[in-house]
N, C-alpha and C positions, 0 to 999 in steps of 0.2 A: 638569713634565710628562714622562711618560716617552717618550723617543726610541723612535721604532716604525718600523720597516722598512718595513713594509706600509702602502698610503695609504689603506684602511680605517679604520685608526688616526687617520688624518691626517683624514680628511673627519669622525672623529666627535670632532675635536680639541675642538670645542664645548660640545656639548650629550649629548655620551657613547653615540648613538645618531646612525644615517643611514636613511634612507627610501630602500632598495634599489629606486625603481624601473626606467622600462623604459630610461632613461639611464646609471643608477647605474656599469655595467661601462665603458660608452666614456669617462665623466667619469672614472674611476680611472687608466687607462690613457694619458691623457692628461701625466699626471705621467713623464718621463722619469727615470731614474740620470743625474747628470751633478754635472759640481764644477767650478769656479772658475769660475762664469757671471755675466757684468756685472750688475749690479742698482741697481735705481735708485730713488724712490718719489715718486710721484706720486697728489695728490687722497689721499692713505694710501689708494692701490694699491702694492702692491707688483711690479716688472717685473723680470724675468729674462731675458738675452738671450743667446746661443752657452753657450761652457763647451767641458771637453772630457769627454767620454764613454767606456765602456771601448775600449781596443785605440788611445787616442791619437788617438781621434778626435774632430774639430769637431762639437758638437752643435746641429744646426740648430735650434734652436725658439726663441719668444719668445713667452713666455706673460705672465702676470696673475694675481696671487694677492692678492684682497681681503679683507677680514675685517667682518664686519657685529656691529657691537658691540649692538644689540638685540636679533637672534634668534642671534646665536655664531656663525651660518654662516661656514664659507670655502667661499669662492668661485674654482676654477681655469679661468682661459681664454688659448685657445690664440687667439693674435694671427696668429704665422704659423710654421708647419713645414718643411723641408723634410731631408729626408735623405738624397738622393741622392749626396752626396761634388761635389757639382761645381759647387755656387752657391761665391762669389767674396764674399758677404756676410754669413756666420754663421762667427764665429772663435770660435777658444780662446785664453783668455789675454786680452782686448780688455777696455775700460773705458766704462761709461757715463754718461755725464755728462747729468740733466736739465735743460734751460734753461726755467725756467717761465715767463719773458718771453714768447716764441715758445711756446711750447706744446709743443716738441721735444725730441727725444732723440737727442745727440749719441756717434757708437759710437769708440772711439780704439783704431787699432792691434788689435794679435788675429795668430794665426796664420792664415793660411788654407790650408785642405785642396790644392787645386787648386796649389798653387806650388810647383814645386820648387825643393829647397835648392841648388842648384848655379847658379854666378851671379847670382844674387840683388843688385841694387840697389835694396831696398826702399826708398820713400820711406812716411812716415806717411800711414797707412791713416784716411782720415775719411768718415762717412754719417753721414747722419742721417733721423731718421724725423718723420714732419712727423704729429701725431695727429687736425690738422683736414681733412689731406686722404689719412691713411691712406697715406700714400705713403712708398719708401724715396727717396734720392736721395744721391748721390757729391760730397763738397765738394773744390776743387782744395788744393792745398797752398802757402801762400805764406809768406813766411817775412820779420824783418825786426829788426834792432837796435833795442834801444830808442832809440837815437839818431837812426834814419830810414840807419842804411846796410844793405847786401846781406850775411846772412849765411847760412852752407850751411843747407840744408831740412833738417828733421828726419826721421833716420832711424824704419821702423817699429821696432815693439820690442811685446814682450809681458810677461803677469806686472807693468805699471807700474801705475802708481799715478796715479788724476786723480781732482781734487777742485775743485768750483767755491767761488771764496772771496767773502766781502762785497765785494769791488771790483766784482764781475761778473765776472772773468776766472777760465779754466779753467787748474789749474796741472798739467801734465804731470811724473811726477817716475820715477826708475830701470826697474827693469824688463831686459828681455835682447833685443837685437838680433835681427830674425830672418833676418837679410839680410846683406850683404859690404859694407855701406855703415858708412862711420866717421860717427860721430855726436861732436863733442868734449863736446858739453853732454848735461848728465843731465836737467835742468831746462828743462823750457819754460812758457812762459806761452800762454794761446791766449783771443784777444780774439775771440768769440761773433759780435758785432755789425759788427766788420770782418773776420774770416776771418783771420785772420795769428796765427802763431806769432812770438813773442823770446822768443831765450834767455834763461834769469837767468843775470846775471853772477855771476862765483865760482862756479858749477857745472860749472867743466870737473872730472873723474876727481879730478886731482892736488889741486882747491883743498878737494873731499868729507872731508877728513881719513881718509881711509882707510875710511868708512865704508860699506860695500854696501847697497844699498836692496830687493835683492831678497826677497821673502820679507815684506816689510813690509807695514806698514798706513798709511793717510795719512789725518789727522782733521782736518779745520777746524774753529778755537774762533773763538768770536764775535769777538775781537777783530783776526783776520785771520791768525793765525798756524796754519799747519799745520803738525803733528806728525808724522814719519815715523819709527814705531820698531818693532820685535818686541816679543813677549809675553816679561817679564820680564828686556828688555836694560838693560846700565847706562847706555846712551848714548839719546841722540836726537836727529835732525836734523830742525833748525826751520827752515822755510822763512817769513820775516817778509812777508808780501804789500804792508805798509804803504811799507817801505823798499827791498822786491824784493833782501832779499839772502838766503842761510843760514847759521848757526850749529851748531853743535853743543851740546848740553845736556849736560853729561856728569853723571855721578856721581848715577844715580837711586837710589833709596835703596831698596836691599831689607830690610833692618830689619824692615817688617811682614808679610814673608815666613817664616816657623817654618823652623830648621832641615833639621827633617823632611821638610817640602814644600819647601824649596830643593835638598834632594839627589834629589830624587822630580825637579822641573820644569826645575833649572837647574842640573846637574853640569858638571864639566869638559872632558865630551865633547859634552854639548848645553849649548849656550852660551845660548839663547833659544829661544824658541817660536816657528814661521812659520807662516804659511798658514791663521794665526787671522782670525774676522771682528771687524773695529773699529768702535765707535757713541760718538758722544758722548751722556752722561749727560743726561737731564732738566735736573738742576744746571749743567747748559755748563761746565763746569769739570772733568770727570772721564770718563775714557774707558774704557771697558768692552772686553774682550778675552774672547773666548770660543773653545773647541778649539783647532788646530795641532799640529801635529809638532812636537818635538825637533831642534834644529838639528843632527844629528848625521850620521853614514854609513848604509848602509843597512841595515847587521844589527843596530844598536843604537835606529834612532825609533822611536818610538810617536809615538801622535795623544792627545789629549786632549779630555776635556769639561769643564775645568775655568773657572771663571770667575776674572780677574784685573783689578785697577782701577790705573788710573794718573790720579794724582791732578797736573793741571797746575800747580797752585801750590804746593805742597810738592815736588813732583816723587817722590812716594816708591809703591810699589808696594803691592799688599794683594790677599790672597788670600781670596776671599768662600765660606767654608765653608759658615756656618749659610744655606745657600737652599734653601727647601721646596721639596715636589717633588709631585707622582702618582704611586704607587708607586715609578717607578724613573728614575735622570737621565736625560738624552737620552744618542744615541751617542756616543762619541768620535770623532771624526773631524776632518780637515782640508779646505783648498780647500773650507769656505763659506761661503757670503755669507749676505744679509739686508739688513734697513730697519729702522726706528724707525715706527708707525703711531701715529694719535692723540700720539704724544708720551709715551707710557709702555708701547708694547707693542714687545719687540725681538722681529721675525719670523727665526729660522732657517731657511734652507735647504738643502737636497741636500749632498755634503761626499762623500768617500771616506775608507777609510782602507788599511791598506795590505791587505787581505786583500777588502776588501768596498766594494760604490759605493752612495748611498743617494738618498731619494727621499723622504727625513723633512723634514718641516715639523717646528719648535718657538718657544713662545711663552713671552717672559720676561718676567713683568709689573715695571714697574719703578717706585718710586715719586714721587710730585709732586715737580716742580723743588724746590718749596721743603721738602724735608725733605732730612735727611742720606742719602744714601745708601749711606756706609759703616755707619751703625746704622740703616736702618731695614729692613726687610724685602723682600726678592726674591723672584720665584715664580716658580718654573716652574710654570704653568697648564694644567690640560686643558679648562678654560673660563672664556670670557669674560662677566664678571657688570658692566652698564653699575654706572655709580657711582652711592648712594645718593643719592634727589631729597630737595630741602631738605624740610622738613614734614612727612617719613614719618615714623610713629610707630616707637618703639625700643617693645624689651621681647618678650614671647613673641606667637607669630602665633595667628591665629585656630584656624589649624590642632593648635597645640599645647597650647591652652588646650582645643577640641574633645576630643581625644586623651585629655589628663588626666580632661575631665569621664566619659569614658564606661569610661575602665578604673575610675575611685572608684564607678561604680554598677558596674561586671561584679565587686569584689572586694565590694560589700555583698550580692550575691548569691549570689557564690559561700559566703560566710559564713552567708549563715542558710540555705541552702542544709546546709550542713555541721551545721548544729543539728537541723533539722528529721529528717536523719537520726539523729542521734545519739539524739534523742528517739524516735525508731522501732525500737528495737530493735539499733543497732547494738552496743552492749553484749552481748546476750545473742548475738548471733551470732560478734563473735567469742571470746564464751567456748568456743561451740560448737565453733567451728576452733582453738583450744587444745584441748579435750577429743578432738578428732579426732587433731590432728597429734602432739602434746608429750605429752600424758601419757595415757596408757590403760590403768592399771592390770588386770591381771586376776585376781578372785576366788581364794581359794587358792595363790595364789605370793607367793614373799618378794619386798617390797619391793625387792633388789637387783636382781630378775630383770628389773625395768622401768625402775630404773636405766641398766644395761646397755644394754637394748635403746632407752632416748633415747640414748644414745650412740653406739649402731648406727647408728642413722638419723639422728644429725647428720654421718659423716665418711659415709656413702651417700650422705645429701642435696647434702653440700658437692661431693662426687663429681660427680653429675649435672649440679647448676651448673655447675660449672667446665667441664663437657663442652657444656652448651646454650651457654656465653659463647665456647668454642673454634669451636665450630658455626658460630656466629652471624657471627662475625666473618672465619671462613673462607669465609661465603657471601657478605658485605659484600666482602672484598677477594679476590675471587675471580677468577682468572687464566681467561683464553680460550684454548679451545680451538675450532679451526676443525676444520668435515667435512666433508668434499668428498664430491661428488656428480658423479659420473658418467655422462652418458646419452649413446648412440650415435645420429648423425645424417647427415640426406645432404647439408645446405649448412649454412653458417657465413655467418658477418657481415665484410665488411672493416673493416679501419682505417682512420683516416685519416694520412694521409702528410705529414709536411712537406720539404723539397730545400730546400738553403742552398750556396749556392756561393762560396766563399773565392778569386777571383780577380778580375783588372782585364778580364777579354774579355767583350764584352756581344755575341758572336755566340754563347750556348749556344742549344740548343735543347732541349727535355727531349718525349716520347711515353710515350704508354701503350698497352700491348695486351696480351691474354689468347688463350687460346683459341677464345675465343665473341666475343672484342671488338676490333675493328681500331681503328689510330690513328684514323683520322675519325671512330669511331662514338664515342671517347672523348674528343675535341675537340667534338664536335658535344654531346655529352651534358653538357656542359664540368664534368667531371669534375677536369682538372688546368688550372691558372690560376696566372699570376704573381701574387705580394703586390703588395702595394701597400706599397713599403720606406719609406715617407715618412710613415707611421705607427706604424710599428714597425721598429727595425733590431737583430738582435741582434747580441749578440758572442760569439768562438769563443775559445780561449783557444789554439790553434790555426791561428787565425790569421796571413796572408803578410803580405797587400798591403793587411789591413784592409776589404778592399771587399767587401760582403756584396750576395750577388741571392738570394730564395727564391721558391719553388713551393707550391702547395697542390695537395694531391691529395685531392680528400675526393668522393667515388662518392655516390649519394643515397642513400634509407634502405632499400630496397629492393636494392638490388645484394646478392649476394651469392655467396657461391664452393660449388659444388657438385662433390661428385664424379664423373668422367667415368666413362662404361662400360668401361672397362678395369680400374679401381681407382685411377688415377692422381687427384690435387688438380692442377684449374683453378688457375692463378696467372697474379698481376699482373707485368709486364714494365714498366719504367720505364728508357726507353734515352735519354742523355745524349748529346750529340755538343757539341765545341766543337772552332772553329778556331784556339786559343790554340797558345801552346806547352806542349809538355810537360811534366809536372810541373811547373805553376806554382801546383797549388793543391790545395785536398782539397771536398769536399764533407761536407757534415753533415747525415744523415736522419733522422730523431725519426716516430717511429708515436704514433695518440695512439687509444683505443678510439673508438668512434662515438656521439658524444654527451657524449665529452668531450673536445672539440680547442679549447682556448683558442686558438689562431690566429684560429677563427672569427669570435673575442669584436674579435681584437686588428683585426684588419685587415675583415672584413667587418660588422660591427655585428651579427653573429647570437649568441642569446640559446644559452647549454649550461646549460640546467636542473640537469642532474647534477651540474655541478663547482660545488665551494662556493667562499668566497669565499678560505679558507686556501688550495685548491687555488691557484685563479687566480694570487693574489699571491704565492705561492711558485714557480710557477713563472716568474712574469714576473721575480721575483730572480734567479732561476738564467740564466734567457735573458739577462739585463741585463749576468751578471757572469761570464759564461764557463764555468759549474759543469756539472758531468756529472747528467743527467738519466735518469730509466727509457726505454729503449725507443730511445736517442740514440747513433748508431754515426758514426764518424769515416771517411771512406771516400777514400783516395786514388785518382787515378783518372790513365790508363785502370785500367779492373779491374772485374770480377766479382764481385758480389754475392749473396748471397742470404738472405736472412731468414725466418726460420719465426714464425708466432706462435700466440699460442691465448687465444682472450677466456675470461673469467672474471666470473660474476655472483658479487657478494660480498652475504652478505646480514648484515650485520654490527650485531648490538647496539646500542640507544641507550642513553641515558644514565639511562632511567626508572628511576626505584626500584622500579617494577612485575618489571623481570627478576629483581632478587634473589629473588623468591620461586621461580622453577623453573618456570612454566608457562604456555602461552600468553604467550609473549615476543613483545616488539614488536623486530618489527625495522626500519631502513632496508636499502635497497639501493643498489648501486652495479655499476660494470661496472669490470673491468680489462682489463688486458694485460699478458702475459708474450713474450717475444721472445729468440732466439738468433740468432745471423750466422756466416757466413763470408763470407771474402772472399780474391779469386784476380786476380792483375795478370794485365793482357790486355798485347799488344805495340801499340806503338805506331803511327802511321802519318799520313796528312794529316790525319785526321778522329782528334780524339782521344773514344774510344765509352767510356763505362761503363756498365753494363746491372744492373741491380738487379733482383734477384726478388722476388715476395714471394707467401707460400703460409700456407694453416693448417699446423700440426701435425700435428693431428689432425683427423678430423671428430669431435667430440664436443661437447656440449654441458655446460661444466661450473660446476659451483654450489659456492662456499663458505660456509659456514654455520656463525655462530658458534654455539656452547653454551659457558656458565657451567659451569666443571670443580665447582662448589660451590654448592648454593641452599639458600634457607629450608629449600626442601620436601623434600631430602636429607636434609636437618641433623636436622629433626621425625622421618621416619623411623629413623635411625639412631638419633636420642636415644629415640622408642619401644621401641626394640631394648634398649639400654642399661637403661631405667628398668623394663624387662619381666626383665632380668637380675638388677638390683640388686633388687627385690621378690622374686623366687625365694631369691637371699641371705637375704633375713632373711625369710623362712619358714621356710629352710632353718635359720638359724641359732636363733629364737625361737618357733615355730610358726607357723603361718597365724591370722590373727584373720578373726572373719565379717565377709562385706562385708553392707553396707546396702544394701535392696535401692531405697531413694531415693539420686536423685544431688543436684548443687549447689544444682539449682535448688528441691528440696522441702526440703533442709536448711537453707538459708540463705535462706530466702526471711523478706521481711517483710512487715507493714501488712496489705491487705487479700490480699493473695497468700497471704500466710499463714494468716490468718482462714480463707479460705475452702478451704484443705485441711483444718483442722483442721473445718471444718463437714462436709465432704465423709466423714473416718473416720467421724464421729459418726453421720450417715446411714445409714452401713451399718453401722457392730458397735455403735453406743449404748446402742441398748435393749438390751441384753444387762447394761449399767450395770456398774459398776465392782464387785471390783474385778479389775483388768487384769493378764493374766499378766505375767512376770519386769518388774511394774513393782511391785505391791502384793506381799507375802509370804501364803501362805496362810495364815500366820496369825503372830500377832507372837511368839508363844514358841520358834518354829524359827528365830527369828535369831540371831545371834552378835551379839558383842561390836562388831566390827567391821565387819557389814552397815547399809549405808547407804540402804537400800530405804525409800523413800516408805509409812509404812503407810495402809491403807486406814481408810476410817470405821467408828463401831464397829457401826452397825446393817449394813455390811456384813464387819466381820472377828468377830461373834459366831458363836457356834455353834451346829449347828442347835437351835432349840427343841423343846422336850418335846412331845409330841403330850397328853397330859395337863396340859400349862399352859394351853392354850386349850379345855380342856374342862372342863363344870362337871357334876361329879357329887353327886348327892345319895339320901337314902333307901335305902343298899342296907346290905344285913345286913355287921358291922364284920368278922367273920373273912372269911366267904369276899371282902369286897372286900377286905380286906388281903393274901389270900394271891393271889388277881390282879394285885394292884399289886405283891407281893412279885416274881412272875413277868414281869410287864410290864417290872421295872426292871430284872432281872436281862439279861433279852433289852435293853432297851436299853443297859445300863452294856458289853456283848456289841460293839453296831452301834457304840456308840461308841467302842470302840476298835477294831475294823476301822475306821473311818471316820478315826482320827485317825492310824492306819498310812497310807490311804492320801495323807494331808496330808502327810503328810512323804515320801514316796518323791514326790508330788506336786512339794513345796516343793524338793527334792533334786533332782530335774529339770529344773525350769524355773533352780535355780541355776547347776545345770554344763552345760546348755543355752545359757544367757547366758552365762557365762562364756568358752566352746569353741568355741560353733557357731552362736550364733541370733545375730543383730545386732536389737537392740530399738527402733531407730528410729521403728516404725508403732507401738510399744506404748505409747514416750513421748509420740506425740504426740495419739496416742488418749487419752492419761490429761490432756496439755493440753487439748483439744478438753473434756473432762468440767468442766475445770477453768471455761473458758468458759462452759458450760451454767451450770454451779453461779453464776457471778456474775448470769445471766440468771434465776435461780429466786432467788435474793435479790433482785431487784427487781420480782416475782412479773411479769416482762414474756417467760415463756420461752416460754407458749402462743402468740402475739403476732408472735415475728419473723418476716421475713420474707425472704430473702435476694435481691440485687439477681441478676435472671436473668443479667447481663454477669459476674459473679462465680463462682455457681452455674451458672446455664443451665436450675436449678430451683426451685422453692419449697421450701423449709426442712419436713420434716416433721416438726421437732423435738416441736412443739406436738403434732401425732398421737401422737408416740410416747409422749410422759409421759402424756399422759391415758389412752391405751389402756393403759401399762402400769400406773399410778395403778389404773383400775377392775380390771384383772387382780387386783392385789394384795386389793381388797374383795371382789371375787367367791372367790378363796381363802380368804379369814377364814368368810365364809358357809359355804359348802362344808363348812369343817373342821367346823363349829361343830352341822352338820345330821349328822355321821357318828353313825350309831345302835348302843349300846351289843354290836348285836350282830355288828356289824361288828368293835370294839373288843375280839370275844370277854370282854367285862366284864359280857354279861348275863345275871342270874341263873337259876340253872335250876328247876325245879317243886316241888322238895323244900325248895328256899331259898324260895323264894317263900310 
C-alpha cells in the first residue's frame, strides 16, 4: 500500500473511499506528526502513547487505532490529549508494556517536558493506566536482587527497550540515561504482580561485550528468549528469561543479503540499521524489521522502507524484494512503531525522516503461521478482504458470467445490425463518396489532368489533417491563461488572523482596534480569542523555548473595511504587550482569506466549505513540520508591523471535458489572498509592545478568470480558414468544379429517406418523362467513343415521326399527289435538318455544361426516381401507390400523372388523325378534281 502523508489516505486505507461527513474534518485532525511513541496491542486495538513531535517536543496524546476486518474501516480514537508542555505524564522516548492479566498498561521511563536537565536524579519513571476504571496512576519504585538483598533503584532512561516475556515478567533492556544518576546495570527484570525491579546479573556495561543497545529492537520468541539487535547487525544480544542470564549471538549471516543491497543498507560508514519497528512473524521463529536509518553521521543517513528478516534458527538475514504493493511503497522513514492485529496484519505508524514528520498509517498483510514466509507472499494492502468462508463457490461470479451474457447479445446486434445496413444500400453509397472525393474525371481532358489533380488533393488533404490532429491536441493540452478583472469599490472583506507566540511568558496580552472599533467592542464581539493549544500545537522552525501560545482573530462575515472621507483605508491594529524579557522570542502571523481559515476546522469544530480536503492536509503538513506558508510572516518583537493585502476571487476551470470545446465553461470558484509586510523594531521598555497593522491595498474588487489559450472551437474556426485556402488552391490550380446543389444528407441518404426524395423529383418534373437532360444524350449518334451517358429508351430517343405516317391518304389524282409529296418532303428533309442542327448544339451544351458548370446531381436522381416508376409499371401496380404521409406529407400522384398523360398521348393520335387534307394544303383543286 502506498505510504500517504495525508490521513485522507489513511482513513480510505480500506475500502478506497470515506464518507466526508459532518465529523469527517475533526476525525482527520485528530491524527498528530509524532515518532517514537510507545505502542502496545490490545483486543487487536492498536494503542499509541507520548512520542516526540517536531521542535523535540513530548507529544501529549494517547489515542486508539482499530481496524474492522468486515467493513475495512479504521477506526481512530483519542483516549486522552493534552498539549500544554507541563503535564509530568506524556513522554518521549518511554515504553509500553500491556499486562493482560490486570487489564493495564504499564508506561516505563520517557523524557519529560517539565524537568530540567540540570541536577537531575532520575529514578525510573512508572504509571500505569488502569482501562476498567479509565484512570491514570504513579507506581513507587522498589527494587531488589534476586537473591532478596538491597540493590541501587533503577535509574530513568529513554529510547530502551521493554518487553513482557512468558514467565510474566517485564524485561527492561539499554536505552540512554536522562538524569545524573549512575545506573551499573542495563538490564532489569520488573515483576508486574509484586512491583519490584532485579537486576539481571552479567549486565553490568563491561559484562555487555561491548555491545550498545541503543537504537535497537527487542523481540520475545516463544521460547523465552529475547532478541536485541539492529536492522542487518552481525551480532545479537540474547537476553535467556529461562536462565535470567545474556549472551551474545554473533556471526549472523548476511549471505542472503545481494551484494548490491549490502552496499545500499550496510556500508562501512553505516554499520546497521536503527530506529526500525520489530514484530515477530506469524511463524514465531522469524522477525520482521521494517524502515530506520543508517547507523551513520549526520550528512551521510538516510531512512529506509525497506523490509528485512531475521530468521532465529539459522540466524541468517534476507532482504524481502518481491512484496506487492498499491501503486507505490510506503515512506521511508525512521522512529516507527506498530502492532501485529488478528495475527497477520503488521499496522505501521507515524515515523519521521530527516526532512519530514508523518501521520501515515500502513498495512502489511502477512501470511498464516503455517506457511513459509520467506516464499510465500507479502502485501502491502490498501484493503482489508476477511478470509474466504469454507463452502463458497470458486469459479466466475454471478456478476461476470452477467457481464459476458450481455456483451455476446450487444456484439450479435451490433452484427446484423451491420448487415442490415450493408443490405441497404451501403455499397452504392460509398461508391458515391468515391465518385465524389477520389476520382472525377472531366469530359474533354486528358487522363493525366485528373491524375494530377488526385494527387493535389491527397498532399492538400494530408495537409488539413495534419493541421485538424495539431488543433485538436493543442486544444486537449491547452495551457491556462488567467484575466483579471478589475472593479472599484468602497469596502473590502477582512481576513482572518492567526498570532502564535514562540516564548515561555504566559503574561501576553494581544487587543484589537480600528478606527470605528475599540478594544471592548472587539472583545465583546469576540472577534479575537485564544486557541485552544491542546488540540492542535504547531511547530515554527524558528523556534527558542519550543513553547507555543496562539490567537485567532477571525471578525464575522459582515465586518468589513471601508474607505474613510478623507481617502485614507480603515485598518486593523492588533497591539501585543508582554511582561517577558526582551527578545526572548518571535511571534508567527499567518492571514488566511474569510472562508477559508483551517484554524477554524482545527481548534473550533467549524465547517470551511471552500477549502478542499488537499488544501486542509497540506496545510496541516506545513504547520506540523515548520514549512513556510502563503501569507505567514515571522515577526520579532518589540516592532512594528504592518501588512497590506488584497482578496482575490479565482474563478478557476474544472476538470470537464465540456471546457475543451471554448464555450460556456464551467467553472468552480474560490477566494484568495495576496499579502506584503514590513516591519520596523520599536525600543524597548517594561512593557514589551508589538503592534501590527493590517489594511487592503487597495479598495477594489478583483476576479481572476481562467480561459483555455486553445479550444475545439478555435481549432474549427482556424481549420475553416485553412480548408477555405486550400479549396481556393486547387481551383486555382485545376479550375473550379460545380458544386451540387444537395448536401450530405440528399446524397448519401438511404432506404426510405431515399425513396421518398426520389418520389418527391418525380412529383414535380416526371410527367415531363424521360428522357433527362446531361443524363440521356439527345440522341445516341452525337456521342463519342468515350461517352458513358446512360441512353435513353428508343420510343423516347426516336425521331420525330413523319406527319404522313399517321395519315392515310387515298383517291387522289397520282401526279399532282406526287408532286405535293415531292414538296412536302423536301420541306420536311428542310426542318429536319434545322432540327437536327439544333440537336447537337443542344447535345454540345448540355455536354460542356456538365462538364464546367452544372453539377447533375437532381438530374441523376430524377433519372433514378424514373427508374423506380418503371419497376412499379412492370408490376402494372403504378396507378395504385400510395405514399406513407410520415414519408411524403402527401399522396403520391404518380397514378394521376400516367393516366392523364396516357390519355394526352390518345387524344393526339385523334387529333392528328382528324387534320383535313386542306389543312395539309394536299387538297386537290377544281381543275384536278
Amino acid at each position: 500500500m502506498t505510504s500517504i502523508l495525508l490521513l485522507v489516505f489513511l482513513l480510505t486505507l480500506v475500502r478506497g473511499e470515506y464518507d466526508t461527513g459532518d465529523i469527517y474534518m475533526r476525525d482527520v485532525l485528530k491524527v498528530a506528526y509524532r515518532a517514537n511513541s510507545a505502542t502496545f496491542v490490545r483486543n487487536n486495538v492498536l494503542y499509541s502513547f507520548g512520542g516526540e513531535r517536531p521542535g523535540q517536543q513530548v507529544a501529549g496524546y494517547f489515542d486508539s487505532i482499530s481496524l474492522d476486518r468486515q467493513s475495512g474501516n479504521i477506526t481512530y480514537t483519542t483516549i486522552e490529549r493534552n498539549n500544554d508542555n507541563v503535564t509530568s505524564r506524556f513522554a518521549m522516548g518511554c515504553q509500553a508494556v500491556y499486562h493482560a492479566e490486570t487489564d493495564r498498561v504499564l508506561i516505563f521511563g520517557g523524557e519529560r517536558f517539565n524537568m530540567s536537565s540540570e541536577n537531575r536524579n532520575d529514578l525510573m519513571f512508572l504509571e500505569q493506566y488502569d482501562f476498567d476504571t479509565r484512570s491514570w496512576s504513579s507506581l513507587s519504585i522498589r527494587a531488589m536482587a534476586s537473591n532478596g538483598s538491597s540493590v541501587t533503584l533503577p535509574g530513568n532512561r529513554q529510547d530502551h527497550l521493554a518487553a513482557l516475556a512468558p514467565n510474566g515478567k517485564i524485561y527492561i533492556a539499554g536505552g540512554r540515561f536522562t538524569g545524573n544518576i549512575t545506573d551499573p546495570y542495563l538490564f532489569w527484570a520488573y515483576d508486574p504482580s509484586a512491583n519490584i525491579f532485579s537486576p539481571v546479573p552479567n549486565s553490568q556495561t563491561e559484562d555487555l561485550f561491548g555491545i550498545d543497545t541503543y537504537g535497537d529492537r527487542g523481540v520475545v520468541l516463544p521460547d523465552g528468549r529475547i532478541v536485541y539487535t539492529a536492522g542487518l547487525s552481525t551480532a545479537a544480544l540474547i537476553l535467556d528469561t529461562r536462565t535470567n542470564r545474556t549472551y551474545v549471538q554473533e556471526n549472523l549471516d548476511l549471505s542472503g543479503i545481494s551484494p548490491e543491497d549490502r552496499a545500499t543498507y550496510a556500508t562501512e560508514i553505516s554499520l546497521y540499521i536503527m530506529g526500525a519497528y520489530a514484530a515477530l512473524a506469524p511463524d514465531q521463529k522469524t522477525i520482521i524489521f521494517y524502515g530506520g536509518q543508517g547507523y551513520t553521521d549526520m550528512a551521510a543517513r538516510m531512512a529506509y522502507n525497506a523490509i528485512f528478516m531475521l530468521d532465529t534458527e539459522t540466524w541468517s538475514w534476507t532482504l524481502r524484494a518481491n512484496v506487492s504493493q498499491i501503486d507505490s511503497p510506503p515512506t521511508a522513514r525512521y522512529g516507527v512503531t506498530g502492532g501485529i492485529l488478528y495475527g497477520k496484519y503488521m499496522l505501521i505508524t507515524h515515523g519521521l525522516s530527516d526532512l519530514s514528520w508523518y501521520n501515515t498509517f500502513d498495512v502489511l498483510q502477512l501470511p498464516d503461521a503455517s506457511a513459509d514466509i520467506q516464499s510465500s507472499p507479502i502485501n502491502w494492502i490498501s484493503n482489508i478482504i476477511p478470509d474466504q468462508k469454507k463452502g463458497e463457490k470458486s469459479g466466475l461470479s454471478d456478476g461476470t458470467i452477467a457481464g459476458i451474457v450481455i456483451g455476446s447479445i450487444a456484439c450479435i446486434l451490433i452484427v446484423a445490425l451491420c448487415v442490415w445496413f450493408w443490405n441497404s444500400g451501403v455499397k452504392s453509397s460509398l461508391q458515391t463518396v468515391f465518385t465524389f472525393l477520389v476520382w472525377d474525371p472531366r469530359t474533354g481532358e486528358p487522363r493525366w489532368t485528373e491524375l494530377t489533380h488526385l494527387f493535389s488533393k491527397m498532399v492538400l488533404t494530408g495537409l488539413f489533417i495534419a493541421y485538424i490532429v495539431y488543433s485538436v491536441r493543442l486544444a486537449l493540452d491547452s495551457p491556462i491563461s488567467p484575466l483579471t478583472i478589475t472593479t472599484p469599490v468602497n469596502q473590502v472583506r477582512f481576513p482572518d488572523v492567526r498570532i502564535c507566540m514562540d516564548s515561555e511568558s504566559l503574561t501576553t496580552e494581544i487587543y484589537c482596534h480600528s478606527d470605528t472599533m475599540s478594544s471592548a467592542d472587539c472583545a465583546s464581539m469576540g472577534f479575537l480569542e485564544p486557541a485552544n493549544m491542546s488540540k492542535h500545537n504547531p511547530y515554527f522552525s524558528d523556534t527558542i523555548t519550543g513553547y507555543v501560545k496562539c490567537w485567532l482573530f477571525t471578525p464575522s462575515e459582515g465586518f468589513q473595511i471601508q474607505k474613510s472621507e478623507t481617502g485614507n483605508y480603515n485598518r486593523i491594529r492588533l497591539s501585543i504587550y508582554d511582561s517577558g524579557e526582551a527578545g526572548s522570542g518571535f511571534f508567527n502571523v499567518e492571514l488566511y482569506p474569510h472562508g477559508k481559515n483551517p484554524n477554524l476546522i482545527v481548534y473550533k469544530d467549524q465547517e470551511q466549505p471552500m477549502l478542499s480536503d488537499d488544501e486542509i492536509f497540506s496545510w496541516l503538513g506545513r504547520d506540523w513540520n515548520g514549512l513556510q506558508a502563503p501569507n505567514k510572516y515571522t515577526i520579532a518583537y518589540p516592532s512594528m508591523t504592518s501588512i497590506a493585502y488584497q482578496h482575490q476571487n479565482h474563478s478557476y476551470l474544472t476538470d470537464s471535458n465540456w471546457n475543451v470545446i471554448g464555450f460556456a465553461q464551467i467553472y468552480n470558484h474560490t477566494i484568495g489572498l495576496s499579502t506584503s509586510s514590513e516591519t520596523s523594531p520599536l525600543g524597548g521598555g517594561d512593557l514589551l509592545t508589538t503592534y501590527i497593522e493590517i489594511y487592503p491595498a487597495d479598495m477594489v474588487h478583483i476576479t481572476i478568470q481562467d480561459r483555455k489559450v486553445y479550444s475545439l472551437v478555435a481549432a474549427l474556426g482556424s481549420a475553416g480558414g485553412l480548408l477555405s485556402l486550400l479549396v481556393t488552391i486547387d481551383a486555382l490550380m485545376f479550375g473550379a468544379r460545380p458544386k451540387s446543389p444537395w448536401g450530405l444528407v440528399q446524397r448519401f441518404s438511404m432506404g426510405r429517406i431515399r425513396r421518398s426524395l426520389l418520389y418527391a423529383l418525380y412529383d414535380n418534373f416526371g410527367h415531363l418523362g424521360p428522357p433527362v437532360p446531361f443524363v440521356h444524350p439527345v440522341h445516341e449518334r452525337f456521342l463519342t467513343e468515350n461517352d458513358t451517358i446512360e441512353l435513353a429508351s428508343k420510343e423516347h430517343n426516336s425521331s420525330a415521326v413523319t406527319v404522313g405516317q399517321s395519315i392515310g391518304i387515298s383517291q387522289q389524282p397520282l401526279e399532282a399527289m406526287e408532286q405535293r409529296i415531292r414538296a412536302a418532303e423536301e420541306l420536311q428533309q428542310e426542318a429536319q435538318g434545322q432540327f437536327e442542327d439544333i440537336q447537337r448544339r443542344l447535345q454540345l451544351m448540355e455536354t460542356v455544361y456538365k462538364a464546367y458548370y452544372i453539377n447533375d446531381d437532381v438530374f441523376q436522381s430524377l433519372n433514378s426516381a424514373h427508374g423506380e416508376i418503371t419497376k412499379f409499371n412492370d408490376r402494372d401496380s403504378v396507378g395504385t401507390i400510395m405514399f406513407n404521409d410520415r414519408v411524403m406529407g402527401r399522396q403520391s400522384v404518380f397514378g394521376a400523372i400516367f393516366r392523364k398523360s396516357r390519355q394526352q398521348d390518345e387524344d393526339d393520335v385523334e387529333k392528328c388523325k382528324s387534320i383535313s387534307m386542306e389543312q395539309l394544303k394536299l387538297v386537290p383543286s377544281e381543275k384536278d378534281k
